[in-house]
C-alpha positions as CSV (number, residue, x, y, z in Angstrom):
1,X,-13.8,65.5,12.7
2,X,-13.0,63.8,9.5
3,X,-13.2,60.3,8.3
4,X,-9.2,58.9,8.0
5,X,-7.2,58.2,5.1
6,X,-4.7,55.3,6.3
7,X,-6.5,52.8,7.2
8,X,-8.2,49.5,6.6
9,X,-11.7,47.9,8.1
10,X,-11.6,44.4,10.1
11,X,-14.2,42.0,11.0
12,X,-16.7,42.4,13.7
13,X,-16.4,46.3,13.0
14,X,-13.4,46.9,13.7
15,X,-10.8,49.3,11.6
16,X,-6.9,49.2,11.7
17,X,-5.0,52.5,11.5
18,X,-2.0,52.4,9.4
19,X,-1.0,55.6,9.6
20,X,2.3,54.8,12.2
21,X,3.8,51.5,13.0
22,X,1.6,50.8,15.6
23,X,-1.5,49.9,13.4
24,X,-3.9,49.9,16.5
25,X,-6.8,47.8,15.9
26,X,-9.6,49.6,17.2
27,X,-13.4,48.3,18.1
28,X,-16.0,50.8,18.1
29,X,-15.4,53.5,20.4
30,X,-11.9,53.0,21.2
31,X,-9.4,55.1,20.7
32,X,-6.0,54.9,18.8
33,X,-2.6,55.4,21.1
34,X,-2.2,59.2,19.8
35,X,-5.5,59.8,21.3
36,X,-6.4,61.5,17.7
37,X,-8.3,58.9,15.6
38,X,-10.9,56.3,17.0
39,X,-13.3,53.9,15.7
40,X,-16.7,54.9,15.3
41,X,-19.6,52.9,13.7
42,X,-16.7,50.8,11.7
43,X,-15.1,54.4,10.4
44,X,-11.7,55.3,11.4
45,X,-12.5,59.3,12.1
46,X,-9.6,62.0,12.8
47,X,-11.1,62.9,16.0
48,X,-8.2,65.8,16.4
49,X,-9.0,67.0,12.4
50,X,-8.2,71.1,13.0
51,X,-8.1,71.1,16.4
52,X,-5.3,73.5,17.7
53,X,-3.7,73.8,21.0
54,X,-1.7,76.7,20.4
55,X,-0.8,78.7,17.7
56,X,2.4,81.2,18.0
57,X,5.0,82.4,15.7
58,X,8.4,81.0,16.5
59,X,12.0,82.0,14.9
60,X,12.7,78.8,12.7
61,X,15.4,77.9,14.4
62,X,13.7,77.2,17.3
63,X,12.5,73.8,15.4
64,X,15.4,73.5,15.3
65,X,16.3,74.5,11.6
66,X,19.4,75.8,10.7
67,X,19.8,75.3,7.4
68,X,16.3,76.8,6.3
69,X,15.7,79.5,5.5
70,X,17.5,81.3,8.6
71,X,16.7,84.5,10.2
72,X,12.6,83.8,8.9
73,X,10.0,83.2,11.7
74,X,7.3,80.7,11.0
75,X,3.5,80.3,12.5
76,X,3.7,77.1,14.6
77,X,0.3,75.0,15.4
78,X,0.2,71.9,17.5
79,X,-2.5,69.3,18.6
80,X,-2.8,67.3,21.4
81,X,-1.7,63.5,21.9
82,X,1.3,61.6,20.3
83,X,2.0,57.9,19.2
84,X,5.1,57.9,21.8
85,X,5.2,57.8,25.6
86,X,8.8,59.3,26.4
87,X,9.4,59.8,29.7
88,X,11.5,62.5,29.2
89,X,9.0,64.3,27.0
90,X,9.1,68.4,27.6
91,X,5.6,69.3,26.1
92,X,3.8,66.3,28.3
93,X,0.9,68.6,28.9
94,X,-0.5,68.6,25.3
95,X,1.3,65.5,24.4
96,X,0.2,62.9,26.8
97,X,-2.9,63.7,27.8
98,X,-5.4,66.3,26.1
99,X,-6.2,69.9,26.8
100,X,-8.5,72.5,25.3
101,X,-8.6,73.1,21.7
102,X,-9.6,75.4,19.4
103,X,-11.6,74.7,16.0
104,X,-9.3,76.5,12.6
105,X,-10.1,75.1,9.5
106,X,-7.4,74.8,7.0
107,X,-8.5,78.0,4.7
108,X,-8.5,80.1,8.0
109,X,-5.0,79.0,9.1
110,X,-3.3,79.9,5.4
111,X,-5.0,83.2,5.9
112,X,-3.6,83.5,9.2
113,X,-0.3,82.7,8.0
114,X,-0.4,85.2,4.8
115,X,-1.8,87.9,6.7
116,X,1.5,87.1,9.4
117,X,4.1,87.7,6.8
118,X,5.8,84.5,7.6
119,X,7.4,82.1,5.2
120,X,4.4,79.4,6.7
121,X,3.7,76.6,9.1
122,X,5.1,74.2,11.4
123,X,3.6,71.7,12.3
124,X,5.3,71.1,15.9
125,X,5.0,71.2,19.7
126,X,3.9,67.6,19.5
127,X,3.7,64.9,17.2
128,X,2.2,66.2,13.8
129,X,2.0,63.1,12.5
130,X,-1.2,61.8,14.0
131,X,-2.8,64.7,13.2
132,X,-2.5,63.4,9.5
133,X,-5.1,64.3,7.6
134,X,-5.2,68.0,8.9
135,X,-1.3,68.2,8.2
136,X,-2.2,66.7,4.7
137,X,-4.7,69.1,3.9
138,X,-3.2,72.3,5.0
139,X,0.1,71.3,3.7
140,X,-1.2,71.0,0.0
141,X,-3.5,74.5,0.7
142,X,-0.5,76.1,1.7
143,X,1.6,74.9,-1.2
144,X,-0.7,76.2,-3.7
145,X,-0.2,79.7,-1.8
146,X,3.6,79.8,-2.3
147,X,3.9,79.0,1.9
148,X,6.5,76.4,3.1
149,X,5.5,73.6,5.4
150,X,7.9,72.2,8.1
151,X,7.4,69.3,10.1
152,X,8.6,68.8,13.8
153,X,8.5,65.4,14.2
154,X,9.4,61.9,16.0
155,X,9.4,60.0,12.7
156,X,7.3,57.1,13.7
157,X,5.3,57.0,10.3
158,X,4.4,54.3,7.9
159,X,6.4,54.7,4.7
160,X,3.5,54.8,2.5
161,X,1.5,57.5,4.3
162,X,4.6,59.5,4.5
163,X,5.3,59.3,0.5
164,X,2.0,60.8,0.0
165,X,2.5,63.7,2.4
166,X,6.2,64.7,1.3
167,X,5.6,66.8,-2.0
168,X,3.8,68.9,0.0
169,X,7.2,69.5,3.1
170,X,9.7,71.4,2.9
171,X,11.5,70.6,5.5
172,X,11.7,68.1,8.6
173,X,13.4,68.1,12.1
174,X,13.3,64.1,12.9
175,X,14.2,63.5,16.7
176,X,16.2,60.7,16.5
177,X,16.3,59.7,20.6
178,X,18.5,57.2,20.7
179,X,20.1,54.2,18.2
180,X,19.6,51.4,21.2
181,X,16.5,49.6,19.8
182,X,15.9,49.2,23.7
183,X,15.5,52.7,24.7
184,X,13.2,52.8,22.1
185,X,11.1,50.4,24.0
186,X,11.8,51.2,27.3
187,X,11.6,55.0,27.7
188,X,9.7,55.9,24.8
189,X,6.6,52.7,24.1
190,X,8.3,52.7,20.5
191,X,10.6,51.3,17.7
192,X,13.6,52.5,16.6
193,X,13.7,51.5,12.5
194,X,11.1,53.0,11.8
195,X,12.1,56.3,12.7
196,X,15.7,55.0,10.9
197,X,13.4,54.5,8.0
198,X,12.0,57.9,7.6
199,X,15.2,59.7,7.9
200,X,16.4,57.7,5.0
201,X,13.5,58.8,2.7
202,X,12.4,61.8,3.6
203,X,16.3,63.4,3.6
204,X,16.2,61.8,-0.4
205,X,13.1,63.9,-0.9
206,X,13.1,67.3,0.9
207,X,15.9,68.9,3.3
208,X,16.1,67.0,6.6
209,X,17.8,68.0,9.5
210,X,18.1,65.7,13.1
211,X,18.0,65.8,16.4
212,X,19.9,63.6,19.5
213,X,18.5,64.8,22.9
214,X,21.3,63.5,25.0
215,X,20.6,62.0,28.1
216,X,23.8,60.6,30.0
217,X,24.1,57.7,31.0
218,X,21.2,56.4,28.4
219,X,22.0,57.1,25.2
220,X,25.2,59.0,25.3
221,X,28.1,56.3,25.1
222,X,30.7,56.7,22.7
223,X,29.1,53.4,20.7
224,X,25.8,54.8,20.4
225,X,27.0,58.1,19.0
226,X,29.4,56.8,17.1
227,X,26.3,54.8,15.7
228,X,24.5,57.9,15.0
229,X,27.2,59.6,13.5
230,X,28.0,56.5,10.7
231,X,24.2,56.9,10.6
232,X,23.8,61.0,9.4
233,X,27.0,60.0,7.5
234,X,25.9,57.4,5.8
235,X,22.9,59.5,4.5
236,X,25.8,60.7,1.7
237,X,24.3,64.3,1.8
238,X,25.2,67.2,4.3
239,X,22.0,66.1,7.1
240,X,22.7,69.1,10.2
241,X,22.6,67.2,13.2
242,X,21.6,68.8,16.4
243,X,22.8,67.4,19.9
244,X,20.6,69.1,22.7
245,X,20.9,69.2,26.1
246,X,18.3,67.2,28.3
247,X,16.7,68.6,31.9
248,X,14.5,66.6,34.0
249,X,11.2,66.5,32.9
250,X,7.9,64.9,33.4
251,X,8.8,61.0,34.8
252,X,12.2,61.5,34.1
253,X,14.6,62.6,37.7
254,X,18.1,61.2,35.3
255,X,20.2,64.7,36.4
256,X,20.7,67.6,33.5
257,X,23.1,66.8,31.1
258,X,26.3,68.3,31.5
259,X,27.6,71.0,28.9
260,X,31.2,69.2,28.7
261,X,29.8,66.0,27.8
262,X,27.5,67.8,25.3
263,X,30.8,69.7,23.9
264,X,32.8,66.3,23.6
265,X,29.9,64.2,21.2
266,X,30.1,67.5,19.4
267,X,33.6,67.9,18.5
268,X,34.2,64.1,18.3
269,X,31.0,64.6,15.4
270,X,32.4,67.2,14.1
271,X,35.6,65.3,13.1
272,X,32.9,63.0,10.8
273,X,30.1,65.4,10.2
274,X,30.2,69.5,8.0
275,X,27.3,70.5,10.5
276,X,27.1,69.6,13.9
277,X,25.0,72.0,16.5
278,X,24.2,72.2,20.2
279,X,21.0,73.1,22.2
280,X,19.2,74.0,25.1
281,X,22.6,75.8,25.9
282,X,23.6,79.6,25.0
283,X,27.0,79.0,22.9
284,X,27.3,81.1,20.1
285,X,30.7,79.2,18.7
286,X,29.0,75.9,18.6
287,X,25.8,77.4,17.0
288,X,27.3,78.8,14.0
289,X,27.6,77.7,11.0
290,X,31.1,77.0,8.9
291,X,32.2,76.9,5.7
292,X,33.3,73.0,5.5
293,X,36.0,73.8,3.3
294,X,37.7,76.4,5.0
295,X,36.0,77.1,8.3
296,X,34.9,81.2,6.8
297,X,31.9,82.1,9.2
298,X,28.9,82.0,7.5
299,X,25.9,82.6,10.0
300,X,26.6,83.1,13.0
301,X,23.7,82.5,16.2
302,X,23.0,84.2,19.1
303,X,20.0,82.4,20.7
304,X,17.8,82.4,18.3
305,X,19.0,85.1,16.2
306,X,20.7,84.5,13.2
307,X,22.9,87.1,11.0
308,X,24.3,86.0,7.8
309,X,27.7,87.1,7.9
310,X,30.1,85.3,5.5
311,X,27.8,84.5,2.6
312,X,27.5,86.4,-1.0
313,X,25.5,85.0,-3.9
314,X,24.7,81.7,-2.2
315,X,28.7,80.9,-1.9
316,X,31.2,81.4,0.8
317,X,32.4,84.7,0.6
318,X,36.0,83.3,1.6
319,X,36.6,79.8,-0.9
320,X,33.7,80.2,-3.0
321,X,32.1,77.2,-2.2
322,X,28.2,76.8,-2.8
323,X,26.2,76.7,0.8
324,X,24.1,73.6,2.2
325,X,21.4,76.5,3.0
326,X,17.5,76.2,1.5
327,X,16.0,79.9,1.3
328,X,18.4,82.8,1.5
């Protein structure tokens, strides 16, 4: 356990976490909505501070990251809890309620990682977020070791705490679940600006990429992706933007999403957008990446396997033009 950083003390005891838009106040003894900080004695303590769930090495475009240093596999670590309620969430069984832990401080974990031979951690599997001060710590330890740090995440931060965490990330998946405020509210206890919010300043500091779990009939009409798209656009840099395929899960019965709607929102974004991506299907032609100015392969996915195949120097070995790729 360690005392928190973001946050501020009330009257009568009390504390108020200002680590994500919810601000919970919290009495003593209670416990914030990620189920990782609580108040105790008038402290706000990180309850959660190094407490793993799992720890794996993952290919890093299973995050999904496409544009990061591809082909690399990277040690993922999660905790358990999140600041969202989705019903539709896939990892419910660490995220929404807790499950046993194990206790690796952050020098042991950047030893892990060196010793692996990966290009360093992920913070992932649930929302890495509220494990905040851990994520801070181990972030700036493994910066100082020449390791990368990549966060998985939901995007419902504060905009201050996030400022102070980004020197230290690389890179960022940011689920964006819907662009209906209501869903938001409805299926996932949350807000959607704030996650808005984040995408806008952490893609201006460090390379973003985003995710649309499409669920049809909730957030796949042609006005909500067309809101997206103008969204990513709108960004005025090349953001990849994953759409991936929902299955029933957890509370959620809403039947799979089929792979020909998934296909139409991704060649009607790919009319706006240079990198548009599919998951939680097998389909190599929509999984590979193209040169935007003249469509020359230039890594091309199987799964999760990746094999740079029409890239030399950094350019397209076709046109010449410079890649939108971070760590060949």
């Amino acid at each position: 356990m360690k005392e928190g950083t973001c946050y501020k003390k009330l009257d009568e005891g009390r504390v108020q976490c200002l680590i994500c838009p919810h601000e919970c106040v919290l009495s003593d003894g209670q416990e914030g909505i990620c189920m990782g900080h609580q108040n105790l004695e008038g402290k706000l303590i990180a309850t959660n501070y190094g407490q793993l769930v799992t720890v794996s090495s993952d290919p890093i475009e299973k995050k999904p990251l496409y544009h990061f240093h591809p082909g690399k596999d990277i040690v993922s670590i999660g905790a358990n809890g999140c600041n969202f309620r989705c019903s539709f969430c896939q990892n419910w069984h660490i995220s929404q309620k807790k499950c046993p832990t194990e206790k690796v401080f952050p020098e042991n974990l950047i030893m892990l990682t060196m010793n692996s031979g990966s290009i360093g951690i992920a913070y992932t599997y649930t929302e890495p977020t509220i494990w905040y001060e851990y994520v801070y710590d181990c972030a700036k330890l493994a910066h100082e070791k020449g390791l990368v740090n990549v966060l998985v995440s939901n995007g419902f931060i504060n905009p201050e705490p996030l400022r102070n965490l980004l020197p230290y990330i690389d890179a960022m998946n940011i689920d964006l679940k819907s662009m209906d405020p209501e869903f938001y509210k409805k299926y996932c206890q949350g807000k959607l600006e704030p996650v808005l919010d984040t995408i806008k300043i952490a893609s201006a500091e460090t390379h973003v990429e985003v995710t649309n779990l499409v669920i049809e009939s909730l957030n796949d009409s042609d006005e909500l992706i067309g809101k997206l798209v103008t969204f990513i656009k709108e960004l005025n840099k090349p953001v990849p933007l994953h759409f991936s395929r929902y299955y029933p899960t957890y509370k959620m019965n809403v039947p799979a999403t089929s792979p020909e709607r998934l296909f139409e929102i991704y060649e009607f974004a790919s009319e706006h957008l240079p990198y548009v991506y599919v998951g939680n299907v097998w389909d190599t032609k929509r999984n590979t990446t193209y040169c935007p100015q003249c469509k020359n392969e230039l890594i091309r996915r199987d799964g999760f396997r990746a094999s740079i195949t029409g890239i030399v120097e950094n350019k397209c070995s076709n046109c010449g033009r410079e890649v939108d790729i971070v760590g060949l």
